[in-house]
Each structure stands twice: as structure tokens, then as C-alpha cells.
MARGUGU-341146 format. One line per 5 residues: number of its first residue (from 1); their letters; for each residue x, y, z of N, C-alpha, C, O. Coordinates in steps of 0.2 Angstrom, whole numbers. Each point is the difference from the previous one (the first is absolute). Layout:
MARGUGU-341146
NUM) a) X/Y/Z/X/Y/Z/X/Y/Z/X/Y/Z | ...
END
This chain:
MARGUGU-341146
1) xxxxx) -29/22/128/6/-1/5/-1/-7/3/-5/-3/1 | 12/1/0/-1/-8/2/3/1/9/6/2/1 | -10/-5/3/0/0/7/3/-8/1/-3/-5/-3 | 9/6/8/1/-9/1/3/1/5/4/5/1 | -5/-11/5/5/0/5/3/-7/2/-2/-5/-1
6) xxxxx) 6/7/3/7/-8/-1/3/1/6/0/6/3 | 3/-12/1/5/1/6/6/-2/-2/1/-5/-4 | 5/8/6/9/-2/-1/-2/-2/8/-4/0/4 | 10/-2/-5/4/-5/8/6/5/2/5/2/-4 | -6/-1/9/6/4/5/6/-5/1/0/-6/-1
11) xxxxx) 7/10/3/4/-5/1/0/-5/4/4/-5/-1 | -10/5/6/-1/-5/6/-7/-3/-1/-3/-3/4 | 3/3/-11/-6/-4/-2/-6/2/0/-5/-3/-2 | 4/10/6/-7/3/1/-4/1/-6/4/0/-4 | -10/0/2/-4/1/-6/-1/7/-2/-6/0/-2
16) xxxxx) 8/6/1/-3/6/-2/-4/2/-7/2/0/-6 | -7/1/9/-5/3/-4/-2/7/-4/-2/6/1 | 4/-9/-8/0/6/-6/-4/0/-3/-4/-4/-1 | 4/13/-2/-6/3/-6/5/-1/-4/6/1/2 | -8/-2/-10/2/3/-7/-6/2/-4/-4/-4/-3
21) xxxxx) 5/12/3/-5/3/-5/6/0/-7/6/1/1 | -11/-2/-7/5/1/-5/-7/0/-6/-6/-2/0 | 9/5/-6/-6/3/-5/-5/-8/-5/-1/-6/-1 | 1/9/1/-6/-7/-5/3/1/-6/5/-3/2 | -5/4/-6/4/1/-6/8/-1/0/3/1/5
26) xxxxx) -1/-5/-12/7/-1/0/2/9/-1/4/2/-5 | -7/2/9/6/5/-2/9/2/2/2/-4/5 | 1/7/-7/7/-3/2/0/5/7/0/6/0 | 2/-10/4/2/2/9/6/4/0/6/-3/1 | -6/9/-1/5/5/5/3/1/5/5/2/1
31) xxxxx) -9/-4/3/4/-1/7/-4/-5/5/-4/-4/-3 | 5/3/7/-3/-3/5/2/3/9/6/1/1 | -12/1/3/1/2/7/-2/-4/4/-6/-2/0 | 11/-1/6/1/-2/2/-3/4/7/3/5/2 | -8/-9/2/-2/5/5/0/-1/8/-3/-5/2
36) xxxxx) 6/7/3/0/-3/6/-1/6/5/3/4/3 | -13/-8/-1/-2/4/4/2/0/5/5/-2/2 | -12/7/4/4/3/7/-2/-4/5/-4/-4/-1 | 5/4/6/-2/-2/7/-8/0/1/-3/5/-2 | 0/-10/4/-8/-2/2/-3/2/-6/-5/4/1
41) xxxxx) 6/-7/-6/-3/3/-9/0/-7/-2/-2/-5/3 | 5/5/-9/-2/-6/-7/0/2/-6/-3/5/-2 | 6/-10/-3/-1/3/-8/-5/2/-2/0/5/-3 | -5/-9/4/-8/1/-4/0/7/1/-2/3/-5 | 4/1/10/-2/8/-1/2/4/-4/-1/6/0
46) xxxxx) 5/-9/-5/5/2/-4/-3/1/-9/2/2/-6 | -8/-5/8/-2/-3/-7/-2/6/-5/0/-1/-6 | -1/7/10/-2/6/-4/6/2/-4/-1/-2/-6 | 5/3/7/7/4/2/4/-6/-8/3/1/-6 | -4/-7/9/2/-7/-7/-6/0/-5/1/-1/-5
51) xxxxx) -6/3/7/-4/0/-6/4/7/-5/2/-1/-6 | -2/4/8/4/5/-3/4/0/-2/1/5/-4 | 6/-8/4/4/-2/-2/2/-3/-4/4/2/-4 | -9/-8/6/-2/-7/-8/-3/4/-7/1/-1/-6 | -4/6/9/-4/6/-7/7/4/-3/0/3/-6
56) xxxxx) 3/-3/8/7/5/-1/5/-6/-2/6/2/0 | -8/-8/-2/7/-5/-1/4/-4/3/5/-3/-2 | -8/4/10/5/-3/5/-2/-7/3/-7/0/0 | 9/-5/2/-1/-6/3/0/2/5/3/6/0 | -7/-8/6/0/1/8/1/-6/6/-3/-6/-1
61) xxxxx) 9/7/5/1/-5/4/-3/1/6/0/7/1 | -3/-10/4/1/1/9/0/-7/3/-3/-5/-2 | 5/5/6/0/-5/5/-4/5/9/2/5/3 | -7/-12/-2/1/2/7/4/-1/6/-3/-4/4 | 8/7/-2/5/-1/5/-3/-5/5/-6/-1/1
66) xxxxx) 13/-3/3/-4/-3/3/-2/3/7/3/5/2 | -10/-8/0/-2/3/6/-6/3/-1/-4/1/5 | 1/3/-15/-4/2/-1/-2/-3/-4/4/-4/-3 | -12/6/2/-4/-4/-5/0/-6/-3/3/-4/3 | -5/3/-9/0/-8/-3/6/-5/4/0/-6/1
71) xxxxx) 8/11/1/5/-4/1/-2/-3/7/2/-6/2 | -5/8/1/-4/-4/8/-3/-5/0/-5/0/-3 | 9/-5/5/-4/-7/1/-4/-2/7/-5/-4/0 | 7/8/5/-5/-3/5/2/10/6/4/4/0 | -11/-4/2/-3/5/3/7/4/7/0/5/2
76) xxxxx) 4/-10/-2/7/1/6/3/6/-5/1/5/2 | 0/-6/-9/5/1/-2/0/6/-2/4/2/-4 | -8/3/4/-4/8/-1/5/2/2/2/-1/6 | 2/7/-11/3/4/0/7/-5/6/0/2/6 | 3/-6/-8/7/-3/1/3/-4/-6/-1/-5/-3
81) xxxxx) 6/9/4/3/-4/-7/5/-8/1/0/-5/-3 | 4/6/8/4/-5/1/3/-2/6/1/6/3 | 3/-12/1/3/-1/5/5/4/1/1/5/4 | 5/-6/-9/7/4/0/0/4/-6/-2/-2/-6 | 5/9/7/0/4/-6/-5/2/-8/2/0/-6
86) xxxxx) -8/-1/12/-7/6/-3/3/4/-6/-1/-2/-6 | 3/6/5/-1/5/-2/7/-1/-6/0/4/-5 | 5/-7/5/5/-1/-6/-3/-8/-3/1/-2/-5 | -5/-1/9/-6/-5/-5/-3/0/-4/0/-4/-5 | -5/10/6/-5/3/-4/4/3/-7/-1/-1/-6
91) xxxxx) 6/5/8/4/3/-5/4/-7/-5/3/0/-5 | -4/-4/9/5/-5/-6/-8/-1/-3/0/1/-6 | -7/-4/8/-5/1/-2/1/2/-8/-1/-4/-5 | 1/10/6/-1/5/-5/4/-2/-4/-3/2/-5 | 10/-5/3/6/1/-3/-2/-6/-2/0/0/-6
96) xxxxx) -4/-8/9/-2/-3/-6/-5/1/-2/-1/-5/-4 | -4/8/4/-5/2/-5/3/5/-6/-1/-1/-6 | 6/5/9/5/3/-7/1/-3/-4/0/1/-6 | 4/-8/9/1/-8/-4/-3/-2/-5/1/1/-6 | -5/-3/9/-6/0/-5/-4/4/-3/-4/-3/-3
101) xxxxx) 4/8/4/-1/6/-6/3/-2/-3/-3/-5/-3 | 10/6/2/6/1/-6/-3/-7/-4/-4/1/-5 | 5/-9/7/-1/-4/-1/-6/2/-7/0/-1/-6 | -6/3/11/-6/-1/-6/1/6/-5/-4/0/-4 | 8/3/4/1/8/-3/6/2/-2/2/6/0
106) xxxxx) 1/-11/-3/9/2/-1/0/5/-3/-3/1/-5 | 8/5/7/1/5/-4/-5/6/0/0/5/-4 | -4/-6/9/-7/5/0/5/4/6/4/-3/4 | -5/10/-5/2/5/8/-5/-3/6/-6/-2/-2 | 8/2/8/-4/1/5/1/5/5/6/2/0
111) xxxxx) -10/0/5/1/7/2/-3/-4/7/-4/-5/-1 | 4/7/6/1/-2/7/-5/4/5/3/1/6 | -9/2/-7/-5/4/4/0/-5/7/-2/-6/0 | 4/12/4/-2/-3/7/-4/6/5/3/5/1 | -8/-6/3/-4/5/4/-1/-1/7/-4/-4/3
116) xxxxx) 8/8/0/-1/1/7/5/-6/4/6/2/0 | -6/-7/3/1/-5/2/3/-3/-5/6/-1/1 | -8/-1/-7/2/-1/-7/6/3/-3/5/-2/-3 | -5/9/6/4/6/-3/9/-2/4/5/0/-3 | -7/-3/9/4/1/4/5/-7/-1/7/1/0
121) xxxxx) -12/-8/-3/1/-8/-3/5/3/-5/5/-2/0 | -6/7/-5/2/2/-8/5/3/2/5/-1/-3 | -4/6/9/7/3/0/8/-6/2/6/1/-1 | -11/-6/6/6/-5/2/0/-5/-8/6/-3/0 | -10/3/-4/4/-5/-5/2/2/-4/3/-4/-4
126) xxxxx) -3/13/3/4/2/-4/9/-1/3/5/1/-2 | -7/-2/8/8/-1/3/4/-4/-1/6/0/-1 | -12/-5/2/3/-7/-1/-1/-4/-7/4/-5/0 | -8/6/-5/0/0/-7/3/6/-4/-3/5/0 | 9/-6/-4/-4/6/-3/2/-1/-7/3/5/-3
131) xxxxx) -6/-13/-1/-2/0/-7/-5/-2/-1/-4/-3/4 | 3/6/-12/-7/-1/1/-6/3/-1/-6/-2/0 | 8/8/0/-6/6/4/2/7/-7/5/3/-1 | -12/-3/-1/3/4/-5/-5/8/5/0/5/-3 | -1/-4/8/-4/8/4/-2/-6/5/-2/-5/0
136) xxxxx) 2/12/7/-2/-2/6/-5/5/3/2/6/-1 | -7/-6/2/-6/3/1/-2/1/8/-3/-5/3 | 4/9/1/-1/2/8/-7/3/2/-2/6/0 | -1/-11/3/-8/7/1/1/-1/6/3/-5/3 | -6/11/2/-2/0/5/7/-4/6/-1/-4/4
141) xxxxx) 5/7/-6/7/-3/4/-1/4/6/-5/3/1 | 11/-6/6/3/6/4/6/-2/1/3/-5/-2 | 1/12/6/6/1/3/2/-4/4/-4/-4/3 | 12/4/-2/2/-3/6/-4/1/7/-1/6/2 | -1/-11/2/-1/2/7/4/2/5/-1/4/4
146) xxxxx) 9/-7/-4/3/3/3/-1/-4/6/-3/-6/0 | 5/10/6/-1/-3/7/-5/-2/1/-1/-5/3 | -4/7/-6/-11/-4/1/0/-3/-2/-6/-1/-1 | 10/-2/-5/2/-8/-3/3/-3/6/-5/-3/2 | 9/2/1/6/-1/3/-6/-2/7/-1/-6/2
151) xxxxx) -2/12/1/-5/-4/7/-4/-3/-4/4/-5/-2 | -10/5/-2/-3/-3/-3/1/-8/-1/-4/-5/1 | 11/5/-3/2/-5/0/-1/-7/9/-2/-5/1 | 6/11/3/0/-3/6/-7/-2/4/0/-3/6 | -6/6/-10/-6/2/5/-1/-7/-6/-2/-4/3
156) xxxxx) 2/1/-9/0/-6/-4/0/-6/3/-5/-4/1 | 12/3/2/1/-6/2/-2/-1/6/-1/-6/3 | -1/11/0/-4/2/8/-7/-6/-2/-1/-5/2 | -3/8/-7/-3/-1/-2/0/-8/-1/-3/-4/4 | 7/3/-9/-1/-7/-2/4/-5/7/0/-6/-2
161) xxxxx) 3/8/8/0/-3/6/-7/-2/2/-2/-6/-1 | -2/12/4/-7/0/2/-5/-5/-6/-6/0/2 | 6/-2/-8/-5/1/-4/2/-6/-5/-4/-3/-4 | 12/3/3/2/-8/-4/-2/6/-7/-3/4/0 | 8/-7/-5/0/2/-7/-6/2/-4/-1/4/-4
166) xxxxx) -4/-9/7/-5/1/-3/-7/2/1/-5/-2/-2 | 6/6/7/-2/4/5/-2/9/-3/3/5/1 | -10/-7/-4/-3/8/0/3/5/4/-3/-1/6 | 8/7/-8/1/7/5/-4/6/-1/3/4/-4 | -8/-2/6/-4/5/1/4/5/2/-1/6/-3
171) xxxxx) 7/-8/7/2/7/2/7/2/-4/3/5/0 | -1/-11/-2/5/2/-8/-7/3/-6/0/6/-1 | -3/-8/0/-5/1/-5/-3/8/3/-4/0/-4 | 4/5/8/-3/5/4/9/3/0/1/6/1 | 5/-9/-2/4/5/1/1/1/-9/4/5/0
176) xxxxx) -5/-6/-4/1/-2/-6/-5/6/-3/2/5/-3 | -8/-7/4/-6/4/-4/-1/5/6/3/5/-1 | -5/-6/5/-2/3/5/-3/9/0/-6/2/0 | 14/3/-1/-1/5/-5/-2/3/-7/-1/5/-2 | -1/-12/-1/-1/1/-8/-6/5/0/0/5/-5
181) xxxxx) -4/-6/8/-6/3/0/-1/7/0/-2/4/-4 | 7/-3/11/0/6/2/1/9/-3/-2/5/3 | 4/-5/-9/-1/7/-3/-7/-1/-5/-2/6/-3 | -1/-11/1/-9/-1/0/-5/2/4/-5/2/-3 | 7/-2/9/-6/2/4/-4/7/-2/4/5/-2
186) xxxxx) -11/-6/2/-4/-5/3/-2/-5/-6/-2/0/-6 | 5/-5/10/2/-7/-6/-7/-6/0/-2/-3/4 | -2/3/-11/-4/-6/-1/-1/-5/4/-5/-3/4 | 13/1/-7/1/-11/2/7/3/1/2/6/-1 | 2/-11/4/7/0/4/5/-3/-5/5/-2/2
191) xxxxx) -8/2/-10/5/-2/-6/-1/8/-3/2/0/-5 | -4/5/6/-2/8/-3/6/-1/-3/-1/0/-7 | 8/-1/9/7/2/-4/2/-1/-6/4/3/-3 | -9/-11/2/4/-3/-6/-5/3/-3/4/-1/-5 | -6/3/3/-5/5/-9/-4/3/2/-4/-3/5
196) xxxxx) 2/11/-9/-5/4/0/-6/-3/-2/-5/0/3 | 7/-5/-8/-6/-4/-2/-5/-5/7/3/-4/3 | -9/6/-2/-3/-1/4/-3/-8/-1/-2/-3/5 | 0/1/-11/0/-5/-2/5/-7/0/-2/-6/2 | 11/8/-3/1/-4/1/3/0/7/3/-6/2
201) xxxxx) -3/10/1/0/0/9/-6/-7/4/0/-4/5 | -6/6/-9/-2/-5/2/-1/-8/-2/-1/-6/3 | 3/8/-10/4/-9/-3/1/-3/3/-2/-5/3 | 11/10/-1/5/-3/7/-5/-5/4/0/-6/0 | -4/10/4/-3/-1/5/-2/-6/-1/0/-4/5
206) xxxxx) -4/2/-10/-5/-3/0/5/-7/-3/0/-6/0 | 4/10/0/3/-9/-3/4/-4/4/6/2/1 | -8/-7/2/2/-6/4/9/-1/0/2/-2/6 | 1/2/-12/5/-2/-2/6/10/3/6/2/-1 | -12/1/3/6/7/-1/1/1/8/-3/-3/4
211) xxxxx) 7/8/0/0/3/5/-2/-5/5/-5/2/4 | 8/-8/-3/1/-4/9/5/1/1/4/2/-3 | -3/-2/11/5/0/4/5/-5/-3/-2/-5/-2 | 11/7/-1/2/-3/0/5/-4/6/0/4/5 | 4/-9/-4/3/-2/3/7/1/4/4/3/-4
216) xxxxx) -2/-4/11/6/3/2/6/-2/-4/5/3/-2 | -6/-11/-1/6/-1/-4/0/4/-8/5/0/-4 | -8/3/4/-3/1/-6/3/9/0/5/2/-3 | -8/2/7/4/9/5/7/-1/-1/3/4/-2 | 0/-12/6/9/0/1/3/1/-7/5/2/-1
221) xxxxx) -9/-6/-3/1/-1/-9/2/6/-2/5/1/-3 | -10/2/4/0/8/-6/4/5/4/2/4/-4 | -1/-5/11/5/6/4/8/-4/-4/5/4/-3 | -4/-9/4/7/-3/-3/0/2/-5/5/3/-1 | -10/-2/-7/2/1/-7/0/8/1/5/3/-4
226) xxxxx) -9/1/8/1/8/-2/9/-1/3/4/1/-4 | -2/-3/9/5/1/0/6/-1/-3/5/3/0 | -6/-10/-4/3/-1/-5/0/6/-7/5/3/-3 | -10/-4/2/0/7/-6/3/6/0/3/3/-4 | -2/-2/12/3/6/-1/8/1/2/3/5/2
231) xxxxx) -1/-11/-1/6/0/2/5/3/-7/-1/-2/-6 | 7/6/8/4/3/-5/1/-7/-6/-2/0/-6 | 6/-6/9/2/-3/-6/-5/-5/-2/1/-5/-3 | -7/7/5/-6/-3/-3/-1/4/-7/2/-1/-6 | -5/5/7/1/7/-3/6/-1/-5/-2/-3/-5
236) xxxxx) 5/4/5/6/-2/-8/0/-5/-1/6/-1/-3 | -10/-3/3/0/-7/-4/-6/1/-7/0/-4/-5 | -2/9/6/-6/0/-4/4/4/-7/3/5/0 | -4/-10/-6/1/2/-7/0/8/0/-5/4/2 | 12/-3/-4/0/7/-3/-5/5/-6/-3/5/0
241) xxxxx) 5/-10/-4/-6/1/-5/-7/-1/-1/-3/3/-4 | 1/-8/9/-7/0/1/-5/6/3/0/2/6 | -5/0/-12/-6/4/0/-4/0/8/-2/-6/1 | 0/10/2/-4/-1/4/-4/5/0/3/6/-2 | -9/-5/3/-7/6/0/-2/-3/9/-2/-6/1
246) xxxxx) 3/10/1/-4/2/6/-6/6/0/0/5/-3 | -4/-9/7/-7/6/-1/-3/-2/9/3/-5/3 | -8/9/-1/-3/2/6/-7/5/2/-1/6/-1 | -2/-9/2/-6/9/3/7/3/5/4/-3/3 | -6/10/-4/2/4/7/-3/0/4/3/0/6
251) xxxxx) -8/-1/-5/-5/-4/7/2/-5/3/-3/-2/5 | 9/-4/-8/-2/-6/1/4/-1/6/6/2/0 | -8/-5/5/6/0/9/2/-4/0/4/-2/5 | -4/-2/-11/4/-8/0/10/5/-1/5/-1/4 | -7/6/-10/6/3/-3/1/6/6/6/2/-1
256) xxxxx) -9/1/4/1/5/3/-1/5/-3/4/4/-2 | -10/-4/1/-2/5/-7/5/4/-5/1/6/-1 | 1/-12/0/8/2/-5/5/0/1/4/-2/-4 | -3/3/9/6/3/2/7/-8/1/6/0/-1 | -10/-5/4/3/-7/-1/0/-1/-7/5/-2/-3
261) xxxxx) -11/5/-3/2/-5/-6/5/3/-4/3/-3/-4 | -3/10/7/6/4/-3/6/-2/3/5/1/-3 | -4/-5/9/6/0/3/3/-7/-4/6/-1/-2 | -11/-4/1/2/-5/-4/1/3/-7/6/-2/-1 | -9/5/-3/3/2/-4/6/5/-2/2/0/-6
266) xxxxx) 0/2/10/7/3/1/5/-5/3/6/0/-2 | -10/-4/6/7/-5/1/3/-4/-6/6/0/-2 | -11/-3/-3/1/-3/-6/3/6/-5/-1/-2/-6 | 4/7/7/3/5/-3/7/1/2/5/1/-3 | -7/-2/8/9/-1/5/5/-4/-2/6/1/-2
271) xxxxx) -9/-8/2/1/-5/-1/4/-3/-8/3/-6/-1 | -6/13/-4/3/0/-7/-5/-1/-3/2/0/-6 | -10/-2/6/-3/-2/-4/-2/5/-5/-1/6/2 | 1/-7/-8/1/5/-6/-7/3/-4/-1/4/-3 | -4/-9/6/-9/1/-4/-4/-2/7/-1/-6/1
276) xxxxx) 0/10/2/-5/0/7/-4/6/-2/3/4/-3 | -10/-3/3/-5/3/0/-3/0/8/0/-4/4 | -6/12/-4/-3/-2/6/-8/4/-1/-1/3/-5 | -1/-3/7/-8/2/0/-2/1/5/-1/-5/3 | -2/10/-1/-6/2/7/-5/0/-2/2/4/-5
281) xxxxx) -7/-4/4/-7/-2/-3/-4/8/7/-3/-3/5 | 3/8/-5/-6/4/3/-6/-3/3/-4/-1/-4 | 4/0/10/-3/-1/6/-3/-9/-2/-6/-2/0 | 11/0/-2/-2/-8/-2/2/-3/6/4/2/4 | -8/-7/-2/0/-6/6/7/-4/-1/6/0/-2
286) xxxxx) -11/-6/6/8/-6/-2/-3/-4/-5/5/0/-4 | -10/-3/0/1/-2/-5/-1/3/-6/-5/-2/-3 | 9/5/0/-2/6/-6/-1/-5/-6/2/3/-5 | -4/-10/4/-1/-4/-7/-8/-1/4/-5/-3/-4 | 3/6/12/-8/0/0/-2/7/4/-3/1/6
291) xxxxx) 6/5/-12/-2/5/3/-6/4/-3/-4/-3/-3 | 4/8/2/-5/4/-5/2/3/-5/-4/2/-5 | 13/1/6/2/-2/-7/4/-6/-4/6/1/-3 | -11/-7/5/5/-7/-3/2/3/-8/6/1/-3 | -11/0/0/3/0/-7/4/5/-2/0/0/-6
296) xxxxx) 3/4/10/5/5/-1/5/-6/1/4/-3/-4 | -4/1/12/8/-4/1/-1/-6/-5/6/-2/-1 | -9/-1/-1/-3/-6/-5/9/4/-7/5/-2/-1 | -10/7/0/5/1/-7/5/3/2/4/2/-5 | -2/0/10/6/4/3/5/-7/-1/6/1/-2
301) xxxxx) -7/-6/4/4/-5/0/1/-5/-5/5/-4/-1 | -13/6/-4/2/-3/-8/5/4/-2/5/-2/-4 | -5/8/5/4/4/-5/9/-3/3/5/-1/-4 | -6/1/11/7/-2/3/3/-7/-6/3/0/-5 | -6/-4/8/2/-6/-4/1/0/-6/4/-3/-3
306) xxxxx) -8/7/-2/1/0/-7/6/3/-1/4/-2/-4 | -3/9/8/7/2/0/6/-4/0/6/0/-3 | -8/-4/8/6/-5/2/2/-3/-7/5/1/-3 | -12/-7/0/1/-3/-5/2/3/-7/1/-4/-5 | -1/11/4/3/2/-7/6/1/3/3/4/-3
311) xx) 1/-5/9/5/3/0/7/-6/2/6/0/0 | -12/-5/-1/5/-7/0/4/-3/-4/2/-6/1
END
């Protein structure tokens, strides 16, 4: 397998920084996934999940968002992504690295995995793109917040008063995670939620690049895109015929142990969408591509994709 990483330039000229796993062998490529991780993470965690992939025929994209990993140029800039409009930035992000997928790949399908924070990137650019995309991939989503999006919001700009954009929130970051923990008790480490797997609970930890305080401008970003996402005529903008597989643990409190991934997934049923799938995964966490049964959701979602592509 051949490991490479390259940067695209954002609209505003920023540098972001990509993986491409892709096979060593001229074998002929099927698809390519295109992946857009979660909040306080990075591609490189990703490398298990695209090793498998590449083994199965697939090319592997990631970029790390700006604000995470390799995309950080100076220690300010942790977990923030931008002055004005954060969070439809990032999402155009994404739309040119799609770009140049197609460019190096003409004619190849591309499928659009997004996790968590990612999940949420993936849902606004299917609103706002919607060629291109041969399956849309959901891990570890949530629901509408409703009014606690709505204060959230208000206790944001509070914040970024007191603390300027760029200004670490503890107490956005504590209203955000804060309960995640809490049906774990009595809990290890204060990441218990994201996987059974005890090993990489402590990865997370141990790695410099994961789990910092992010920014108040950075909180105001992501309360404006959930609500963007769930706005009614956001929502009907999304390709009718476009495939989407939603999956989740039922344990995970990002999704409300389902009951949000099932609400997104009904909404996109509402809406007209004609190939939406969904999956709860039994007492799975929030990252079910690092849980203890990876290699079940590993083929749960080859088999998805393959489906897609004999039916193209």
C-alpha cells in the first residue's frame, strides 16, 4: 500500500493538509473514499479503516480540517477554523478536495464518509453539492438540538465577547462533552464514550494532536452548521437519488443513543430520499470504525458500497 500526503489550498488561500492511501499495484480502482473526520481528531486515525479499503480496491482521501492536525500552523490556531463563516468553509474544503479527486480519477465513483463533526460537514455539503457523489456514508451523527442549539448559540458569542475568537472555551467545551461520559460511570478516563476498546481510549489520550480545548469562534461555527443542517429547505436540497448509509453505537451520546441518528435518518426519508439505510451497532460507543467490533462495521460498509456500485 502506498501512504502520501499533499496540501490543496482553501478558497482563502489556506494550505490543507491531505492523506492518500492508495494500492501499490496497477490494479484497476473501484471506488475511492473520501473521508472527513470529527472534532479534536485527524486523518492519520483513520489509517486502519483505509488500510482496508485499499485491500478491497479503494483509493483513500482525508484532509485535516482546518483548526486540526498537520492543517495547524501555529499553536493559536487549535481547534479554530476561521474569522467568518467557520463551518460552510470547511465544507467548501471538502468540495475541493472532491475536485481533485475527480481530476486525478475521472470516472472513478466517490463515496463521501464523514464522522461525527465530519458527519455533520458531510450532511451540509450534500446540500450544497449535490454532483458527484456516487454514496454518502454517516457515522456517529446527531439530531437537531433545537432550543439548546439556539442558547448554545447565545452562551457562544458570550463567550467569544469575554475571550475573542480565538479564545479556548472550557465551558462550551464542558457544555458539549460534559455528559458524554455519564452512562459509563464508573468511568476509566473521561474519553470512556468514544470505544470499548481500552487501547484506543488511551491512543486518544496519549496523542498530542487529539482532545484540546477547542475555540469560542470555533463552538459559534458548529452551533450555526447544526443549524443549518436541519433547517426544512436545507433538507430538500439534498439529491433525491443519492444513497446514503447511516450507522451509530447505541451507546453513542453524541447521537442520543439513537434516537437522533434515527431522527436524521427519518428526516432524510421525509424529504424523498429513495436509498437511505441505517444501523445501530449493540452497545457500540461513538467511534464504531474503533470499537471491538471494527471488523464487522469495516464489512458492514464494504458490503454497502459494493451494493451501491453494482447498482450504478
Amino acid at each position: 500500500m502506498n501512504k502520501e500526503t499533499f496540501s490543496f489550498t482553501g478558497e482563502d488561500g489556506v494550505e490543507i493538509f491531505a492523506r492518500k492511501w492508495s494500492p501499490e499495484s496497477e490494479v484497476e480502482v473501484k471506488g475511492v473514499v473520501q473521508i472527513a473526520h470529527g472534532m479534536a481528531e485527524h486523518s492519520e486515525r483513520y489509517d486502519d479503516f483505509a488500510s482496508f479499503l485499499v485491500d478491497e480496491g479503494f483509493v483513500v482521501f482525508a484532509n485535516d480540517h482546518r483548526g486540526h492536525g498537520q492543517t495547524i500552523k501555529n499553536k493559536e490556531d487549535y481547534g479554530f477554523f476561521v474569522e467568518e463563516n467557520g463551518f460552510e468553509t470547511v465544507v467548501e474544503d471538502l468540495h475541493i478536495l472532491t475536485d481533485h479527486i475527480g481530476e486525478e480519477y475521472p470516472n472513478v465513483p466517490i463515496f463521501l464518509f464523514g464522522h461525527s463533526m465530519g458527519s455533520f460537514l458531510v450532511r451540509r455539503y450534500i446540500q450544497r453539492f449535490d454532483k458527484g457523489l456516487q454514496g454518502v456514508i454517516i457515522s456517529g451523527t446527531g439530531g437537531n438540538p433545537g432550543i439548546v442549539g439556539k442558547l448554545a448559540k447565545g452562551i457562544a458569542k458570550r463567550e467569544i465577547n469575554k475571550l475573542g475568537k480565538k479564545g479556548p472555551s472550557e465551558l462550551l467545551s464542558k457544555l458539549v462533552f460534559g455528559k458524554h461520559n455519564k452512562q459509563f460511570n464508573p468511568a476509566r478516563t473521561e474519553y470512556d464514550w468514544l470505544s470499548a476498546d481500552e487501547a484506543v481510549v488511551d491512543a486518544y489520550i496519549k496523542d498530542p494532536l487529539c482532545g484540546g480545548t477547542c475555540t469560542a469562534g470555533f463552538f459559534l461555527d458548529l452551533f450555526e452548521g447544526l443549524e443549518a443542517i436541519h433547517r426544512k429547505e436545507s433538507m430538500s436540497k439534498v439529491r433525491k437519488d443519492l444513497p446514503i448509509f447511516v450507522f451509530s453505537g447505541d451507546k453513542d451520546p453524541v447521537g442520543g443513543n439513537g434516537k437522533g441518528v434515527l431522527q436524521v435518518y427519518n428526516s432524510f426519508k421525509k424529504v424523498g430520499l429513495k436509498d437511505v439505510e441505517c444501523k445501530l451497532y449493540p452497545s457500540g460507543r461513538h467511534e464504531m470504525l474503533n470499537e471491538v467490533n471494527k471488523d464487522e462495521v469495516f464489512n458492514d460498509i464494504l458490503k454497502w458500497m459494493d451494493g451501491r456500485l453494482k447498482n450504478a
